[in-house]
LUMMARFI-637807 format. One line per field, with one value per residue (C-alpha): chain; residue in one letter; residue number from 1; x, y, z. Coordinates in steps of 0.25 Angstrom, whole numbers, plus 2048, in hexadecimal, padded with zeros to 3 digits. Each point is the difference from the previous one (the first is absolute). Layout:
BEGIN
kette	c(A,...)
rest	c(A,...)
nr	c(NUM,...)
east	c(X,...)
north	c(Y,...)
up	c(Z,...)
This chain:
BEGIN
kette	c(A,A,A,A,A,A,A,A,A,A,A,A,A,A,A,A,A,A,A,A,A,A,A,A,A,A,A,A,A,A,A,A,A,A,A,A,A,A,A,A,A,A,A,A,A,A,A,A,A,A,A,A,A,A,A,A,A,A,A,A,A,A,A,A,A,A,A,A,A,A,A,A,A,A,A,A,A,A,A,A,A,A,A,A,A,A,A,A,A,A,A,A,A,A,A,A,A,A,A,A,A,A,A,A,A,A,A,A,A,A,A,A,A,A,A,A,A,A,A,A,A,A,A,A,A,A,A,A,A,A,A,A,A,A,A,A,A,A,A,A,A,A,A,A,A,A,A,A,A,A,A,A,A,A,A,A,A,A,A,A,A,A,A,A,A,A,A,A,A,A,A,A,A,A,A,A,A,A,A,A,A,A,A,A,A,A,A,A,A,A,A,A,A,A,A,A,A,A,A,A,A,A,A,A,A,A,A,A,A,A,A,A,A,A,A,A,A,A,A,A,A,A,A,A,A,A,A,A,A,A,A,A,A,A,A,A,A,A,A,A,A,A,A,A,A,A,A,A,A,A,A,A,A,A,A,A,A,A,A,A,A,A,A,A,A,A,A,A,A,A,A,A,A,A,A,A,A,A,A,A,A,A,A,A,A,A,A,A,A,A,A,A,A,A,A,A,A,A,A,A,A,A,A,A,A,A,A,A,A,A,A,A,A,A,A,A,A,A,A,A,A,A,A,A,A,A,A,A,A,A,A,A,A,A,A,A,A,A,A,A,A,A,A,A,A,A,A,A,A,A)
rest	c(X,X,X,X,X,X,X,X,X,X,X,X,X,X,X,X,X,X,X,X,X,X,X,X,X,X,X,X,X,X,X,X,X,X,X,X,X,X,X,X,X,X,X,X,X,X,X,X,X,X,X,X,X,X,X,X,X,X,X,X,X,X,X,X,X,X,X,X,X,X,X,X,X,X,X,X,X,X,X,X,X,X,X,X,X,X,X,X,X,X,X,X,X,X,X,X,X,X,X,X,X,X,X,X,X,X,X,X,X,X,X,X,X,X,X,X,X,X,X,X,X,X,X,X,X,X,X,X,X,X,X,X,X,X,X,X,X,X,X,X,X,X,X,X,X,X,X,X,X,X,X,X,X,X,X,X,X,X,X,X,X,X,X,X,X,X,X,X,X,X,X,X,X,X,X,X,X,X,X,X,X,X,X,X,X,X,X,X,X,X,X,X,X,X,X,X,X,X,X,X,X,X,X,X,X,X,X,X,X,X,X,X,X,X,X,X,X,X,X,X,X,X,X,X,X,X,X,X,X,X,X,X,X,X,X,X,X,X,X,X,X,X,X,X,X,X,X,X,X,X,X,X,X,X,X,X,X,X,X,X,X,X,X,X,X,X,X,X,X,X,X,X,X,X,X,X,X,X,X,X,X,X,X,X,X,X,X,X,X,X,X,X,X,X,X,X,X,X,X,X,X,X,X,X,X,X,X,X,X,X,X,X,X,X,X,X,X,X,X,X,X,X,X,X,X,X,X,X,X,X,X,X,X,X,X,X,X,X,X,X,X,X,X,X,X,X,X,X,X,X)
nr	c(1,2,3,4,5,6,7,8,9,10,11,12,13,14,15,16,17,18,19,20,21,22,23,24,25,26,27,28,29,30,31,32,33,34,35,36,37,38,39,40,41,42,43,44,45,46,47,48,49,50,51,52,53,54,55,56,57,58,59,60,61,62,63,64,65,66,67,68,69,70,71,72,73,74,75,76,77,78,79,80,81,82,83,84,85,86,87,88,89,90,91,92,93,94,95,96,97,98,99,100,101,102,103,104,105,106,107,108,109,110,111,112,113,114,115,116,117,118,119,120,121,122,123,124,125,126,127,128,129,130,131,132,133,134,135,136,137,138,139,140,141,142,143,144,145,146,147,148,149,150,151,152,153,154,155,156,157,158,159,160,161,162,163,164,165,166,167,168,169,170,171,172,173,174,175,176,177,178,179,180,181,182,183,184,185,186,187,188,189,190,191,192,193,194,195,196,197,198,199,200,201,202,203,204,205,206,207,208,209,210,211,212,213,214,215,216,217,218,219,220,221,222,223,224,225,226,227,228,229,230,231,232,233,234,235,236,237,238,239,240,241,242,243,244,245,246,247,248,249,250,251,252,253,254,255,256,257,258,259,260,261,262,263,264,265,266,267,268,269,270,271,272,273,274,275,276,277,278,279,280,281,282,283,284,285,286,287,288,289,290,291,292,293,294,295,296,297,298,299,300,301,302,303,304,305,306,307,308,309,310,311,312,313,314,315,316,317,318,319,320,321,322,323,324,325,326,327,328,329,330,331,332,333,334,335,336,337,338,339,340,341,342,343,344,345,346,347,348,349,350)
east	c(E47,80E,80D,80C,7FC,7FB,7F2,7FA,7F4,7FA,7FE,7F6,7FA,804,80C,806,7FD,80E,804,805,806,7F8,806,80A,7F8,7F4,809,807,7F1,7FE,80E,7FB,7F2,807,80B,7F4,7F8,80C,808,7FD,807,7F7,7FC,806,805,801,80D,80B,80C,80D,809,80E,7FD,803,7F2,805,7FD,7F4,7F8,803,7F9,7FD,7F4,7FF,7F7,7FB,809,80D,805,802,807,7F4,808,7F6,803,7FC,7F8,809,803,80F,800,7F8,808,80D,7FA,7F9,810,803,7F7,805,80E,7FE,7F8,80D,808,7F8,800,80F,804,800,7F8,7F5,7F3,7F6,7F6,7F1,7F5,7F3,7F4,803,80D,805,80C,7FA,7F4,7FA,7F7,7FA,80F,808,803,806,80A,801,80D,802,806,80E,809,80D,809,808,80F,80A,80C,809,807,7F4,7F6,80B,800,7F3,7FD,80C,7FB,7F2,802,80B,7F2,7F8,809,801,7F1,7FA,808,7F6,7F6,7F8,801,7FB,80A,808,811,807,80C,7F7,806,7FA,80E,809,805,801,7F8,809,7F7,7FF,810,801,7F8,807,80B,7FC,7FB,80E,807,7F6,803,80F,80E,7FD,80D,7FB,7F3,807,80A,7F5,7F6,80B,803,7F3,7FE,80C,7FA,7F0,807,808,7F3,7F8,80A,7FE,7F0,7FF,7F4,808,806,7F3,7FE,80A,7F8,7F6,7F0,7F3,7F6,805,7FA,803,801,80A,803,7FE,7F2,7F9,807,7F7,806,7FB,80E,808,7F4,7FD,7F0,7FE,806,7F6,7FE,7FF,7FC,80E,802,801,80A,80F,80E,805,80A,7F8,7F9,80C,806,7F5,801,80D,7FF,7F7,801,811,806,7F7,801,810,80B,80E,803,801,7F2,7FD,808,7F9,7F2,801,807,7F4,7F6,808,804,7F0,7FB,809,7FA,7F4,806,80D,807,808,80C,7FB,7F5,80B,808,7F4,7F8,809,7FE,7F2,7FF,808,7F7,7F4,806,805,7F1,7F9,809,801,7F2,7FA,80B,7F9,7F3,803,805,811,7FF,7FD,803,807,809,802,804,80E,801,7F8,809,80C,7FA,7F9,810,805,7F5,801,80E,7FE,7F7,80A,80A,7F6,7FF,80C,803,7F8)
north	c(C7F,7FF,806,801,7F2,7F9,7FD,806,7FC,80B,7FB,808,80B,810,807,7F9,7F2,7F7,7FA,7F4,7F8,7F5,7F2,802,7F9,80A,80B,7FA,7FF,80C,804,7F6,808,80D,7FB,7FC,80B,80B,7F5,7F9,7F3,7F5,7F6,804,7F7,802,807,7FB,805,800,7F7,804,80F,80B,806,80D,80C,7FA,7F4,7F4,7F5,7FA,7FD,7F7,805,7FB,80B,7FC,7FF,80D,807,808,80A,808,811,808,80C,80A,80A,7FF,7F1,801,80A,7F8,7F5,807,804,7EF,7FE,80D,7FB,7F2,800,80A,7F5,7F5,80A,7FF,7F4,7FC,7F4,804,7FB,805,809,7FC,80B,7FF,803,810,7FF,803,7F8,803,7FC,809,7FD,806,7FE,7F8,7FD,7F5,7FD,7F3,7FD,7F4,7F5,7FD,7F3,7FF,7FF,80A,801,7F8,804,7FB,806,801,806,80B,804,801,808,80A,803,801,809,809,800,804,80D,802,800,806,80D,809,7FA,809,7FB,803,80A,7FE,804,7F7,803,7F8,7EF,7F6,7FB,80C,7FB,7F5,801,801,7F7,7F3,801,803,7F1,7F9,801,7FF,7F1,7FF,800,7F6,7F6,7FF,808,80E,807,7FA,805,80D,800,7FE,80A,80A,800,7FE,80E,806,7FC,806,80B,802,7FC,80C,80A,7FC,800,80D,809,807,7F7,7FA,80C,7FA,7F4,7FF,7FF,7FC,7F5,7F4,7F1,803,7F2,7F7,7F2,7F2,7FE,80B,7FA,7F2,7F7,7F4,7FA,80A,809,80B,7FF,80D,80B,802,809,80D,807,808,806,80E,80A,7FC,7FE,7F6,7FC,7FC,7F6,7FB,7FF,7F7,7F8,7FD,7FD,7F6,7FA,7FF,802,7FB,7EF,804,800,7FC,80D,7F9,7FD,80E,804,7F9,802,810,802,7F7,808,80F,7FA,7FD,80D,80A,7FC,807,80C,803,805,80C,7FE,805,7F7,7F6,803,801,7F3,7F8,807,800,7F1,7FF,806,7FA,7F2,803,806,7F6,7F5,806,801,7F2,7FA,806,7FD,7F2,7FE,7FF,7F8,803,7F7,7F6,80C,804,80E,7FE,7F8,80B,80B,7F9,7FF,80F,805,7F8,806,80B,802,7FA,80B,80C,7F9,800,810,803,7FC,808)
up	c(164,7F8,809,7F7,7FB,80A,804,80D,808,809,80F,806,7FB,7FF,7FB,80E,7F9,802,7F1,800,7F5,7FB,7F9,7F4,7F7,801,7FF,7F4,7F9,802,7F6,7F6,800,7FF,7F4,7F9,800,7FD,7F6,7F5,800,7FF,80C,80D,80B,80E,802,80A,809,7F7,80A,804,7FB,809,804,806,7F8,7F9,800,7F3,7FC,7F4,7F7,7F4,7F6,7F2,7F9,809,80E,806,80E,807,809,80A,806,809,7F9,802,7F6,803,7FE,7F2,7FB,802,7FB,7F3,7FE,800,7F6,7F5,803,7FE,7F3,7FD,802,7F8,7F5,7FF,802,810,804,80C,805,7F8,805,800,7FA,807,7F7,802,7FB,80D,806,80F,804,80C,809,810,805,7FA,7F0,7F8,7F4,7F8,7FB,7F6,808,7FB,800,805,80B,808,7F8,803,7FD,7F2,7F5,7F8,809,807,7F1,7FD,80E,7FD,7F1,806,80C,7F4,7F8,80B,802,7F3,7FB,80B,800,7FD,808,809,80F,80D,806,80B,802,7F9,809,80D,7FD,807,803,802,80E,808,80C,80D,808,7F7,7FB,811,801,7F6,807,80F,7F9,7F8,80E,806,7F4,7FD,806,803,7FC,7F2,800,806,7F4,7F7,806,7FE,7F4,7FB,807,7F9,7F1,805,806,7F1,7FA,808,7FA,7F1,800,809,7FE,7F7,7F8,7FB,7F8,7F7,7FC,7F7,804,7F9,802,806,806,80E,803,7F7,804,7FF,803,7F8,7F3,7FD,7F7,7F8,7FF,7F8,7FB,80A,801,808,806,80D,80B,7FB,80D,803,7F2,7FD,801,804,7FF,7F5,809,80A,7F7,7FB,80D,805,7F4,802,80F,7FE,7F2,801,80F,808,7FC,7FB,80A,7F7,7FA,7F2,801,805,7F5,7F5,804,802,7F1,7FA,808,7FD,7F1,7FD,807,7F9,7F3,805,809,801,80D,803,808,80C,800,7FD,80C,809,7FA,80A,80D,7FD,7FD,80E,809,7FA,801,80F,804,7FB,807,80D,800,7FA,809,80D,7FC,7FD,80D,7FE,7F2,7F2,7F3,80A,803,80F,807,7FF,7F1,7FC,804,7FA,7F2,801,805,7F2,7F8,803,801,7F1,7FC,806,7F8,7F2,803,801,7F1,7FA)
């Protein structure tokens, strides 16, 4: 029997039989069998783990085949899964209509992107090259323009609802910023990490007040990726192979997309404010070809990049145990006071 992708052997027998998983290569035959019954691609090999690749909302392996190599992702048969992931698939052949590189999705004999089975289902996606982004001139540009692009063509896109006004990042959360500093004071002077924690709490609290509940009614909404940074962008050099991981796509806040971006493609790696300076206009110069921005946006496109930065920082750092990019507690909040105090000043000109 087949469990959400894996092989399970009855112990005993009865509804009360215990399942107990069997040796990875059986269960991975058993894939091959079912690719090759439901797709037409040739020979099948045994499929294999995708190394290094987070497992946690669904199973990956790869399988090379004579028509190509592909990405075999396993689900749980749940219709609010499939229908999340039957909304990937319109937007990303959307996408590969105009112009964005994504992995392609596999047809199985049906025509069907999904197959289904007892209780769990399969995709194939064509397996792509390239490595996460690293960050240069070149591939900032190409991710700004791709990202304006994606706003741009995906307007009128039907998505699955949800209040656009909810951001993943719209606060930063008390008990982690509360941890960052209890570590700060542990690893360097405490009135520094004191003076830094408070104004860092001045700029979130100046931050809060811009991107209120209310005042996300000024910014413009539709479809967006939901997940912009650095390692859903793969890159063969400077030639952007994909843009992946379309799972938290569907309807939000521009800003909230291009705040993401900018936290993690421009301010996270950059501490001199020039450098801030320079990478943020190639990022903004290369997406306003695509989308322009209002000036609320504008104003508030700081704070937001703010708190992301701080949230995503206080909580990495915590969970890596006091270090993070050979940064401790207390270098960390001296460059997040400098940032963000460079971020205060950037929305203040406008």
């Amino acid at each position: 029997m087949v469990q959400e992708g894996r092989v399970v052997q009855k112990r005993g027998i009865g509804k009360d039989a215990e399942p107990t998983v069997k040796q990875a290569i059986n269960e991975f035959d058993v894939l091959a069998d079912v690719i090759r019954q439901y797709y037409d691609l040739g020979d099948i090999e045994t499929p294999r783990q995708l190394e290094d690749a987070h497992q946690r909302r669904h199973r990956k392996l790869v399988v090379n085949t004579s028509a190509g190599k592909f990405l075999v992702k396993t689900y749980r048969r749940d219709p609010v899964i499939l229908d999340s992931l039957r909304f990937q698939h319109r937007l990303s052949d959307h996408l590969a209509e105009n112009g964005i590189a994504v992995a392609r999705i596999q047809r199985a004999k049906d025509g069907k992107g999904i197959v289904e089975l007892d209780t769990w289902a399969l995709e194939l996606q064509a397996f792509v090259t390239g490595e996460p982004m690293q960050i240069s001139q070149e591939t900032l540009r190409i991710a700004a323009e791709t990202l304006g692009r994606f706003h741009h063509v995906c307007r009128d896109i039907p998505c699955p609802p949800r209040d656009a006004r909810m951001w993943r990042f719209s606060e930063v959360p008390r008990a982690s910023f509360g941890q960052l500093y209890e570590l700060a004071k542990t690893q360097g002077d405490e009135k520094l990490a004191t003076d830094c924690c408070n104004d860092l709490a001045l700029f979130l609290h100046e931050a809060a007040q811009k991107l209120n509940w209310d005042a996300r009614n000024n910014f413009e909404t539709g479809l967006i990726h939901g997940d912009y940074h650095g390692g859903n962008l793969l890159f063969d050099g400077n030639r952007l192979t994909a843009l992946i991981d379309l799972e938290f796509a569907g309807a939000g806040c521009y800003l909230e997309d291009l705040a993401y971006a900018l936290s993690n493609l421009s301010i996270r790696t950059a501490f001199a404010d020039d450098r801030l300076t320079y990478r943020t206009n190639l990022l903004l110069d290369n997406y306003t070809r695509f989308r322009s921005l209002s000036y609320q946006e504008e104003v508030a496109l700081y704070y937001a990049v703010g708190i992301k930065h701080v949230a995503t920082v206080s909580y990495q750092l915590v969970q890596l145990g006091g270090e993070l990019a050979g940064l401790n507690a207390i270098e960390w909040m001296q460059r997040l006071r400098q940032q963000c105090a460079w971020l205060a000043q950037r929305a203040a000109k406008r």
